[in-house]
Structures are given as structure tokens and as C-alpha cells.
C-alpha positions in Angstrom: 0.0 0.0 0.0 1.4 3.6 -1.1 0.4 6.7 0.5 0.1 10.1 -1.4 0.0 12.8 0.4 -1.0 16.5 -0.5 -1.1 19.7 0.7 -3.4 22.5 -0.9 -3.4 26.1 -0.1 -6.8 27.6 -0.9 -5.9 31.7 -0.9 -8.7 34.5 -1.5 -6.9 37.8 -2.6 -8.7 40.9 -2.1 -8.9 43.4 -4.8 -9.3 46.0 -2.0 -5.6 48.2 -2.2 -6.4 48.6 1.5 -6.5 45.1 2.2 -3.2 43.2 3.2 -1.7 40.7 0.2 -1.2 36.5 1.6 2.3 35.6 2.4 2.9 31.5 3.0 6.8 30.7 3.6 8.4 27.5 2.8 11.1 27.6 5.0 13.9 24.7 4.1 12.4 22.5 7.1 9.2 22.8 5.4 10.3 22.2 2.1 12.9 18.9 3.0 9.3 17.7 4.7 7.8 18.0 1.8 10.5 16.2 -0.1 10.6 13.1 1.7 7.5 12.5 2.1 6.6 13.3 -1.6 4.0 15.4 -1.1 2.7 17.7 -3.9 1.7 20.9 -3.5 -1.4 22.7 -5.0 -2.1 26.8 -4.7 -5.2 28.0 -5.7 -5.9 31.9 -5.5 -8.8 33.1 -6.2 -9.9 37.2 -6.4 -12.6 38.1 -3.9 -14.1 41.7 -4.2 -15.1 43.3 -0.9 -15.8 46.8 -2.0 -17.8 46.2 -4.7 -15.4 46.8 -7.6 -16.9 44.8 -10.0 -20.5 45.5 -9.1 -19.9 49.0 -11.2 
């Protein structure tokens, strides 16, 4: 039996300029984890409007 593993991010960016941008390190302990164990990473960012840019 093999296991797979995976880790997925899931990031919403606001469009706001006020609003603060995501910031996720891979620092090397992270990333020699993520090495031996094989795991694949997936990102997904998605844009989220809170102030109603794209309602005009």
C-alpha cells in the first residue's frame, strides 16, 4: 500500500488596495518535509471583491 500525500493552499486575494496581500513561507524544514515524504503541492488563489469593484 502507497500513500500520497497532498497539501493545498486555498488563498482568496482581495482586490481592495487597503486590504493586506497572503504571504505563506516554505522555509527549508518545510520544504525537506515535503521532499521526503513526496508530497505535492497545490495553490489556488482566487480574487474576492469586498468593496464592490466589480459590481460598477
Amino acid at each position: 500500500m502507497k500513500l500520497e500525500t497532498r497539501l493545498q493552499l486555498v488563498i482568496d486575494i482581495d482586490v481592495n488596495p487597503e486590504s493586506s496581500t497572503p504571504y505563506f513561507p516554505f522555509n527549508k524544514r518545510v520544504v525537506k518535509f515535503l521532499s521526503k515524504t513526496e508530497t505535492e503541492v497545490d495553490i489556488d488563489i482566487y480574487k474576492v471583491d469586498t468593496i464592490g469593484l466589480f459590481n460598477k
